[in-house]
C-alpha positions in Angstrom: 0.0 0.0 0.0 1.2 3.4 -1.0 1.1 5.2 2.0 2.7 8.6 1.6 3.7 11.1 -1.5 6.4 13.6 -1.3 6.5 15.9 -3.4 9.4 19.5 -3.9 9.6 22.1 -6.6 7.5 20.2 -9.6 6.1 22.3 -11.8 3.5 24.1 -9.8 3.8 22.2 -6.9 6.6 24.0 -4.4 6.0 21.5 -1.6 3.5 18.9 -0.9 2.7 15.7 1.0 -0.4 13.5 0.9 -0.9 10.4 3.2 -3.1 8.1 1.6 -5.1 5.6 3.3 -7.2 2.0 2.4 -9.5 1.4 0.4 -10.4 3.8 -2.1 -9.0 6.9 -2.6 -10.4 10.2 -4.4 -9.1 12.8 -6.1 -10.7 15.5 -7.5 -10.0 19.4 -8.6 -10.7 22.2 -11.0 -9.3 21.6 -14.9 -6.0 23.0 -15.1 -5.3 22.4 -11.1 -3.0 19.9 -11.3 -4.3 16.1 -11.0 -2.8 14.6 -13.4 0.3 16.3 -12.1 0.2 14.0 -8.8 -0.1 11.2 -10.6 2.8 12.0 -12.8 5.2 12.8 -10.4 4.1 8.6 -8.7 5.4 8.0 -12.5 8.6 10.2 -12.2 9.5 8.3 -8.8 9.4 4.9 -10.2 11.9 5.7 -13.4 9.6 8.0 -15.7 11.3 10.4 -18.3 12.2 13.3 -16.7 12.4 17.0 -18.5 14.2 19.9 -16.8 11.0 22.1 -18.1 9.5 20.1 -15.5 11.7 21.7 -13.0 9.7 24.3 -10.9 10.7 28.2 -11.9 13.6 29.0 -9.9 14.5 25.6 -8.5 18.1 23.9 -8.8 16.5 20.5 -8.6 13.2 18.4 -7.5 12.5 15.9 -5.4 9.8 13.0 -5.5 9.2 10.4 -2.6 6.8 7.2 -1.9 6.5 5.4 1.4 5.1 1.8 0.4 3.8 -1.1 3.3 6.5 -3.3 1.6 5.7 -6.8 3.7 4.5 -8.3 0.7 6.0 -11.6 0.2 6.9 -10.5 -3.7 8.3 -6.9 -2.4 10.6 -8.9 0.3 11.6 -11.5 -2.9 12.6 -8.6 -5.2 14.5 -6.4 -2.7 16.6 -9.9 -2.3 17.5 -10.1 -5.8 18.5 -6.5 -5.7 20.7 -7.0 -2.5 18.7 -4.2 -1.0 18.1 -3.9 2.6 14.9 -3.9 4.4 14.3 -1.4 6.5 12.9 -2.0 10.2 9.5 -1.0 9.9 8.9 -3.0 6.2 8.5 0.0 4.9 9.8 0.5 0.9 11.2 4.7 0.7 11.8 5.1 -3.2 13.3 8.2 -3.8 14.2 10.6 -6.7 16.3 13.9 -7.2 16.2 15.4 -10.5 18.3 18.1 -11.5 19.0 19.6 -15.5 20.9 16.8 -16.9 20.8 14.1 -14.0 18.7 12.4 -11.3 19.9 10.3 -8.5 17.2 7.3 -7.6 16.8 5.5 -3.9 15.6 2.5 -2.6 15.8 3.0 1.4 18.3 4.8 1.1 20.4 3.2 -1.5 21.4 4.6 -4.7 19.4 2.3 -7.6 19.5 2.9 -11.4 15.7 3.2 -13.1 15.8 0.4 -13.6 16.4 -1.5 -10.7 13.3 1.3 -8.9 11.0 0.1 -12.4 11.6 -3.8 -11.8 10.7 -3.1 -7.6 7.4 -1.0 -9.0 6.0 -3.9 -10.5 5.5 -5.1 -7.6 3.9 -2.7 -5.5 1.8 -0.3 -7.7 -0.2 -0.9 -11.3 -1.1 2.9 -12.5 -3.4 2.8 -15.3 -2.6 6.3 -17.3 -5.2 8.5 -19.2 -5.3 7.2 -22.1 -4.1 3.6 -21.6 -7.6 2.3 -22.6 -6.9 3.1 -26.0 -4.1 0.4 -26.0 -7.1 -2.2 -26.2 -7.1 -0.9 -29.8 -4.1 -3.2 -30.5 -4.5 -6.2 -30.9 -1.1 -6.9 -29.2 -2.5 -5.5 -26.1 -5.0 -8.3 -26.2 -2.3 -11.2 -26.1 -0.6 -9.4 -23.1 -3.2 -9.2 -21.4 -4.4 -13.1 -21.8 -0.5 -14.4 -20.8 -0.9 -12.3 -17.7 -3.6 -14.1 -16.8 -2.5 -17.5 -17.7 -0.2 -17.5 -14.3 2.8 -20.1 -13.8 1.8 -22.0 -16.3 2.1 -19.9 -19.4 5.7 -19.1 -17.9 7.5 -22.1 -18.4 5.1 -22.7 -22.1 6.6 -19.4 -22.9 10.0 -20.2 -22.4 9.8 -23.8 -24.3 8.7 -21.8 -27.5 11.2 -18.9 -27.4 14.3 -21.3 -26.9 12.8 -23.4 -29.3 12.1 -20.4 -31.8 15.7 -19.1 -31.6 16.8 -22.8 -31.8 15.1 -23.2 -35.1 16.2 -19.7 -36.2 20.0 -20.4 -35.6 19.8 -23.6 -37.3 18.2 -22.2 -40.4 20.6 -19.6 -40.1 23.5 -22.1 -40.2 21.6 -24.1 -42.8 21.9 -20.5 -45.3 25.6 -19.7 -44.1 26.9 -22.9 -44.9 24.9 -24.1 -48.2 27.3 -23.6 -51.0 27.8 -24.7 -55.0 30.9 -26.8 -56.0 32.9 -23.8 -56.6 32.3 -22.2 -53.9 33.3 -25.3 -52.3 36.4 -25.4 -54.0 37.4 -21.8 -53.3 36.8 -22.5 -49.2 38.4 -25.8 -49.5 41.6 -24.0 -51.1 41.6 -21.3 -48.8 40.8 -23.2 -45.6 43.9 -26.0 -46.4 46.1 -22.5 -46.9 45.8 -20.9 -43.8 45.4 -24.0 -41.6 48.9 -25.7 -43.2 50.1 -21.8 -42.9 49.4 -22.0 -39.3 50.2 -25.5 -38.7 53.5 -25.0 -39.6 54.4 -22.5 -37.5 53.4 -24.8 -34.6 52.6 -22.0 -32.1 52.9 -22.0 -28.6 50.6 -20.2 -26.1 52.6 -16.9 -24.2 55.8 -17.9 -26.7 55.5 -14.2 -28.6 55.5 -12.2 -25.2 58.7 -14.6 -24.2 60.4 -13.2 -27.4 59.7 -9.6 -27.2 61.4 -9.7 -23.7 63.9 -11.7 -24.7 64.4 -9.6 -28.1 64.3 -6.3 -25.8 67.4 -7.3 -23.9 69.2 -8.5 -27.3 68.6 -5.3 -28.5 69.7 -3.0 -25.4 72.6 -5.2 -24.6 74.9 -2.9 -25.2 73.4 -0.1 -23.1 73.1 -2.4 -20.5 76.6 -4.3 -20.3 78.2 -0.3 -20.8 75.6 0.8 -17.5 76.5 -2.6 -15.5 80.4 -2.0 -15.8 80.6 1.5 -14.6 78.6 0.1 -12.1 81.2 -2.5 -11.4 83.8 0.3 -11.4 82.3 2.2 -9.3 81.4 -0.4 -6.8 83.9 -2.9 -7.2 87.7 -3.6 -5.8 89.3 -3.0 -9.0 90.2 0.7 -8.4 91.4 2.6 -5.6 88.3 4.2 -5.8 86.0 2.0 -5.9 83.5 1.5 -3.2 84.5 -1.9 -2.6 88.2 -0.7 -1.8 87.0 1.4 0.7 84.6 -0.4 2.2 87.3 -2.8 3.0 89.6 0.1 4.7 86.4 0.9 6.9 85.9 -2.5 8.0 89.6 -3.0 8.8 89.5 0.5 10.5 86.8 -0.7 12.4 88.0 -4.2 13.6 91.5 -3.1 15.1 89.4 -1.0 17.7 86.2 -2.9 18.1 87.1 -5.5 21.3 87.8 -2.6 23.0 83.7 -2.3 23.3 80.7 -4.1 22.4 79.1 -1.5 20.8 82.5 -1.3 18.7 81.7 -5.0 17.5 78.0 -4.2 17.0 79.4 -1.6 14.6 81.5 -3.5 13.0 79.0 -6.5 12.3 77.0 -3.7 10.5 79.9 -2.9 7.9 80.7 -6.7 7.5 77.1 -7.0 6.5 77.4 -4.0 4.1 80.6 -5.3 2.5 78.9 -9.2 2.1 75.9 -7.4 0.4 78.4 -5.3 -1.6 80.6 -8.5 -2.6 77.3 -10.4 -3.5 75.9 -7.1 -5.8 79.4 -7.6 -7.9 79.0 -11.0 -8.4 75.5 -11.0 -9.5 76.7 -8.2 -12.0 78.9 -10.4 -13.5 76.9 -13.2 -13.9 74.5 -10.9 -15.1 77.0 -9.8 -18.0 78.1 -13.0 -19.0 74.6 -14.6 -19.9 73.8 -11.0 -21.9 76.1 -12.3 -24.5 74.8 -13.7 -27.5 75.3 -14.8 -30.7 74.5 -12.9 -33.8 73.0 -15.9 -35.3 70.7 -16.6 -32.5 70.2 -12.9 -32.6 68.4 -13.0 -36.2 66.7 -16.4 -35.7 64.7 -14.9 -33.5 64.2 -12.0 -35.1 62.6 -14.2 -37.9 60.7 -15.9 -35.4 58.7 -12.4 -34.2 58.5 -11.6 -37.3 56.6 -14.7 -38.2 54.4 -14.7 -35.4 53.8 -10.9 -35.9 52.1 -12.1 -39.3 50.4 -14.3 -38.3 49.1 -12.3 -36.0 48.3 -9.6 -38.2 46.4 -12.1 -40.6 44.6 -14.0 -37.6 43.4 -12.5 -34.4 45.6 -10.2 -31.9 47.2 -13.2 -29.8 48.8 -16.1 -30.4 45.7 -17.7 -28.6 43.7 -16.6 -31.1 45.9 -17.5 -33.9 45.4 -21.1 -32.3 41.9 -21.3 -32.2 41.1 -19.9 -36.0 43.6 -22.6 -37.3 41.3 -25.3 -35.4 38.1 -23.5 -36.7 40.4 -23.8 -40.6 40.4 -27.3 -39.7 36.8 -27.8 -38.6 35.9 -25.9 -41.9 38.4 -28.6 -43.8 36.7 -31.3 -42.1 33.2 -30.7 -42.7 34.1 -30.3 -46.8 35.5 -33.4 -46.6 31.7 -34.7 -45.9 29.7 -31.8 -46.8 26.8 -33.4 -48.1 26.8 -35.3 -44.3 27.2 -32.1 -43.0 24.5 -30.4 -44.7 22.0 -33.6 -43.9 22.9 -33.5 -40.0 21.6 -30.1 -40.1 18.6 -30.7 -41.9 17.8 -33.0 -39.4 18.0 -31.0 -36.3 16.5 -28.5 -37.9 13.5 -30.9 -38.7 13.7 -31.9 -35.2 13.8 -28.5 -33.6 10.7 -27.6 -36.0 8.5 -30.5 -34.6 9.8 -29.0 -30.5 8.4 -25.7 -31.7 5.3 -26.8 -33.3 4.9 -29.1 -29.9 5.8 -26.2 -27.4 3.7 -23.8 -29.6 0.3 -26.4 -29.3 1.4 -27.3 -25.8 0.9 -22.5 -25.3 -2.2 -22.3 -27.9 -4.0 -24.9 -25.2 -2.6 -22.7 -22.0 -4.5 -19.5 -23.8 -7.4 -21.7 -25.1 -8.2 -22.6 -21.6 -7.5 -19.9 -19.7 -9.3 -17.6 -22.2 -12.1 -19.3 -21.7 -12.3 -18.4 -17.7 -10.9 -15.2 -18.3 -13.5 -14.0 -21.0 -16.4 -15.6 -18.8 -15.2 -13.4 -15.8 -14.7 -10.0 -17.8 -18.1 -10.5 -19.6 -19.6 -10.4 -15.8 -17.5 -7.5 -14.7 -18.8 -6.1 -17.9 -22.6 -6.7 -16.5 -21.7 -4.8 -13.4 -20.6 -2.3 -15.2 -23.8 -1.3 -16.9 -23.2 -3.7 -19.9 -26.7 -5.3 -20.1 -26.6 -7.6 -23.0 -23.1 -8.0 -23.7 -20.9 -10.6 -24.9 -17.7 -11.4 -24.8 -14.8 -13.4 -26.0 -11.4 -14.3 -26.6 -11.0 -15.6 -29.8 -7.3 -17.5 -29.9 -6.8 -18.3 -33.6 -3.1 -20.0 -34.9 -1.2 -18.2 -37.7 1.1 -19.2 -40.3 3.9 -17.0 -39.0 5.5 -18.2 -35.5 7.2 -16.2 -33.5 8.9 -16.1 -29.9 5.3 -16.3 -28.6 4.3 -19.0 -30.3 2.1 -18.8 -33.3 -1.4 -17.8 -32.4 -3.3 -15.0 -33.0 -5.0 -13.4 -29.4 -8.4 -10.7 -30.3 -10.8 -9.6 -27.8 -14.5 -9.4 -29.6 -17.5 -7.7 -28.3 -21.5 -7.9 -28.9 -23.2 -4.6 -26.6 -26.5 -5.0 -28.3 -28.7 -8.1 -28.7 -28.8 -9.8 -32.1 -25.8 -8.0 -33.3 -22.5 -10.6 -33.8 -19.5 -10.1 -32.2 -16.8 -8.1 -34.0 -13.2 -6.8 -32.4 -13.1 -4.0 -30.1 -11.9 -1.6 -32.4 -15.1 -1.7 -35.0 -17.5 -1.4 -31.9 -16.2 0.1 -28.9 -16.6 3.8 -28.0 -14.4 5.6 -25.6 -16.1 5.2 -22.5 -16.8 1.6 -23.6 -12.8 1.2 -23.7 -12.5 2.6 -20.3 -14.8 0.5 -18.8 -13.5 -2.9 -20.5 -10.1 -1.7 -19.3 -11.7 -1.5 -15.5 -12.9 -5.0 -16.1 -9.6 -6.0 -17.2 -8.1 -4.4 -14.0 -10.4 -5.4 -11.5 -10.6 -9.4 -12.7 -6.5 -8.9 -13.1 -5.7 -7.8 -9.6 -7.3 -10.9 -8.2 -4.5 -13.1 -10.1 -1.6 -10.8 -8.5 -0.5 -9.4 -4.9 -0.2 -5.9 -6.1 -1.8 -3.9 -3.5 -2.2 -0.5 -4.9 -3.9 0.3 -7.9 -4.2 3.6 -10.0 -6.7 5.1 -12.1 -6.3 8.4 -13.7 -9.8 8.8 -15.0 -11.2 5.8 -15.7 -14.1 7.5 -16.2 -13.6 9.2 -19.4 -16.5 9.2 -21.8 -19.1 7.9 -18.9 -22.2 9.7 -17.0 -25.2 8.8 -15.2 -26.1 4.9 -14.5 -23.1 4.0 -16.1 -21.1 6.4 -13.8 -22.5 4.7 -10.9 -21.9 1.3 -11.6 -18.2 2.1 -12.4 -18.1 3.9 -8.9 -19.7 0.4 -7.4 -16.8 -1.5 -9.2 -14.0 0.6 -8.0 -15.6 0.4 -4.3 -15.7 -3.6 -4.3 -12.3 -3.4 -5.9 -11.3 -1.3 -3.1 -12.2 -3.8 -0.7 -9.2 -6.0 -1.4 -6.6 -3.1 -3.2 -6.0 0.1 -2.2 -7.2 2.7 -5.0 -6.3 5.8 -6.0 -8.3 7.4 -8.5 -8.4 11.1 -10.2 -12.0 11.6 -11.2 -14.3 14.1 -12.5 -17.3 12.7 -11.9 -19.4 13.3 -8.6 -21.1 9.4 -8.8 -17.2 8.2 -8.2 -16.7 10.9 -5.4 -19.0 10.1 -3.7 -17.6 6.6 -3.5 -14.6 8.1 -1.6 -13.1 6.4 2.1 -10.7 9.7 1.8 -11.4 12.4 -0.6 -8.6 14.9 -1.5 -8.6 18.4 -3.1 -6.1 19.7 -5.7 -6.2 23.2 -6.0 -4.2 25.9 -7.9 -3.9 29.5 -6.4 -2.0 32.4 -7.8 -0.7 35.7 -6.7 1.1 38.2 -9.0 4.0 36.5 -9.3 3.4 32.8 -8.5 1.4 30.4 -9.2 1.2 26.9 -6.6 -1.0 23.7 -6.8 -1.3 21.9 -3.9 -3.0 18.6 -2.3 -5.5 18.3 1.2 -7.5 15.8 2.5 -11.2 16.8 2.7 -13.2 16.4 6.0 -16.9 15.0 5.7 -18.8 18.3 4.9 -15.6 20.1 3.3 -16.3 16.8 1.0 -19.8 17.5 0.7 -18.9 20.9 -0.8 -17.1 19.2 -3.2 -19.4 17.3 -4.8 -21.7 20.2 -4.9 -19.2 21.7 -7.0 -19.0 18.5 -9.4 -22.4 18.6 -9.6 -23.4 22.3 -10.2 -20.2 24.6 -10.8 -18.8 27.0 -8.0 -22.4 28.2 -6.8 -22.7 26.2 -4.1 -26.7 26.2 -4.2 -29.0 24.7 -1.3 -30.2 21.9 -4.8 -26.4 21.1 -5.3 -26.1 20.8 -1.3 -28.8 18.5 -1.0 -28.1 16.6 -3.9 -24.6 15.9 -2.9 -26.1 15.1 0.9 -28.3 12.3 -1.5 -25.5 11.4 -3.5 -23.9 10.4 -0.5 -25.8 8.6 1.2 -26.8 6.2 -1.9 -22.6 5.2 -1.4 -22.7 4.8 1.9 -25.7 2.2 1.5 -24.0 0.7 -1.4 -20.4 0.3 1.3 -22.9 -1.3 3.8 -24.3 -4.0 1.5 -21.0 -5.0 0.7 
């Protein structure tokens, strides 16, 4: 449940914060106020497309917050998978700062990308936009809407065709890459024999290039090196009177004639020995060192061909000797399978037969999941349908196959509809109005949010094209949906209104040089005021009064027969 909205500096709205409750939830307003605003900035929180026009005038940056009940089972599974903490209370904080060029998203106070916040939103809040009924338009719509249904089952069906599908699709893939005339043969043949012998010959060894450029490196610096090591020598050595060596040796000798004359004298003393061991050891090395950087010329240039060689073969074949490797094996492979291409070409014929018949199972096995779930579905949407001031309708899910198959199998999904008696049933776009779409769509919602553990629902007026009975019947149905969701719903209509378990205000004042919209919850007769207005303008006549008085009461009947 969505308990509390945040909102700072969106467009007119400088600083707000509504506390939503159960149950169902009103919102209502002059045109232009700012509804739909609320509702956006919900969006905005959970990963919407953000504009800096939507900063408001004069702000650095914006700020959107929702407090969710997050004790849901699902909630508690997803923040697992995100390695987010829970925080204490259960509560879920999502949070969003939005500056020009940048926004930074939370989850409980840990930064998230988007779309980390949009996968977590799935699980706590459906909003059902303005103009989302017209989706039902596409026929598209109409499958997702059936798979939803469909549960666990349709899940793993699902998943059998798409692997299945791309299984097929690689093979024929495959089948077209490799299917070549005698020529062609030939040519591959030729070339493939090349390269592999070209490789073969060389017979490479992994790391054996990088063992060669060092060893190539020294070759080449030997010189410089052997000239740097012998000053060194000179310098440190005993073969000149100046060298370090020499009179280290006079120190140590220096030293020792006086040194059992106190211990700290022979404590000294140790120290220079160990200098002039280390020193002795250093020369030594050095030589060593010198002798093995001699080489022969002839080595010298064997190598040289060596790098050289693997340098092209590198350049022709992949950027490492590894990869030299492995295209001489795939050469090989390549020679291998022309030796039997006909084989070859047979094998794959016959997987690809025998991935076709997997698909064609898996796709039957998916057609029979919709078949029969469509059938429950479109028995439960034509009685929401009934309650929703649809006298005579009829409804149905017509799953029909297709020659093409896809990923999601090969069937055709279309919703049809029959709203007047004798007439046949024909798709939803050839018969449905506007308010007919919004209503199908509440039907959709409401039989939908029994199959999931989503516990807040939105509408932003679901009530567009509707008036009268009608009105009051879709009020009914967003009441008993309320009994089990919380729903929040931005309405213009008084028959919904007066439906409300908490009814909140949006309003828009202005001075001369600002202009703000804000949110507050309406008590009982501040409520009743409000539905005057929906019912007769801003006069606020004793007819509209008592009207509103009536309107009321018929929904607080309605509440107590449920």
């Amino acid at each position: 449940m969505l308990q509390s909205l945040h909102v700072k500096n969106l467009a007119l709205i400088q600083e707000t914060e509504v506390e939503f409750g159960s149950g169902l939830n009103i919102l209502t307003g002059e045109t232009g106020a700012g509804k739909s605003l609320l509702i956006g900035s919900i969006n905005l929180a959970l990963g919407g497309k953000f504009d800096k026009e939507m900063l408001r005038t004069g702000a650095e940056s914006a700020l959107v917050e929702l407090v969710f009940e997050g004790d849901s089972v699902r909630v508690r599974e997803k923040l697992a998978q995100m390695e987010l903490e829970e925080s204490e209370d259960g509560t879920v904080i999502i949070s969003r700062k939005m500056q020009a060029g940048k926004s930074v998203c939370k989850i409980n106070g840990e930064t998230v990308t988007a779309k980390q916040v949009k996968e977590l939103a799935e699980a706590l809040i459906d909003i059902h936009g303005q103009h989302e009924h017209q989706s039902l338009l596409n026929k598209r719509k109409h499958m997702e809407i059936l798979d939803s249904y469909c549960g666990e089952e349709y899940g793993a069906a699902a998943e059998a065709v798409a692997r299945e599908y791309n299984r097929c699709r690689e093979l024929r893939k495959k089948l077209a890459e490799d299917t070549m005339d005698e020529e062609t043969k030939a040519r591959e043949r030729a070339l493939a024999e090349f390269e592999w012998q070209e490789i073969e010959a060389a017979r490479l060894q992994e790391g054996e290039d990088e063992e060669l450029e060092q060893r190539y490196r020294l070759m080449v610096n030997s010189k410089k090196i052997i000239e740097s090591l012998s000053e060194s020598c000179r310098i440190t050595g005993n073969d000149s009177d100046e060298g370090a060596g020499n009179a280290l040796g006079r120190a140590l000798r220096a030293v020792r004639s006086v040194s059992s004359y106190d211990k700290r004298l022979e404590e000294l003393e140790e120290q220079l020995s160990e200098i002039d061991s280390l020193l002795a050891d250093y020369n030594r090395d050095v030589a060593e060192y010198m002798n093995d950087c001699e080489f022969d010329e002839e080595d010298f240039a064997v190598m040289e061909e060596r790098l050289n060689l693997l340098n092209h073969l590198k350049g022709k074949y992949g950027k490492t000797i590894g990869d030299v490797i492995s295209y001489g094996q795939g050469r090989q492979e390549l020679l291998e399978k022309l030796e039997d291409y006909d084989a070859y070409v047979a094998k794959l014929e016959k997987e690809l037969a025998e991935a076709e018949k997997e698909m064609e199972a898996a796709c039957r096995k998916l057609t029979e999941i919709r078949r029969k779930n469509g059938l429950v579905l479109q028995q439960l949407l034509q009685d929401a349908l009934v309650q929703l001031n649809f006298l005579t309708v009829e409804f149905e899910i017509a799953v029909r196959p297709e020659q093409t198959v896809t990923a999601k199998g090969w069937d055709d999904v279309e919703f049809l509809i029959s709203t007047n008696p004798g007439e046949p049933l024909k798709p939803l776009s050839q018969v449905a109005s506007g308010g007919e779409l919004s209503r199908v769509m509440l039907a959709i919602k409401t039989v939908l949010a029994g199959r999931d553990d989503i516990d807040t629902l939105i509408f932003d007026e679901i009530d567009a094209g509707i008036s009268g009975r009608t009105a009051w019947k879709v009020s009914e149905q967003l009441d008993t949906l309320a009994h089990t969701h919380q729903v929040i719903c931005i309405t213009h209509l008084p028959q919904i209104a007066a439906m409300a378990d908490r009814h909140f205000c949006i309003e828009k004042s202005s001075t001369e040089d600002n202009t703000i919209t804000d949110i507050r919850a309406l008590e009982e007769e501040e409520g009743m005021c409000e539905l005057a207005r929906l019912l007769g303008g801003d006069e606020l006549s004793e007819a509209a009064m008592s009207n509103a008085r009536e309107m009321r009461a018929r929904a607080e009947e309605h509440k107590e027969q449920k």
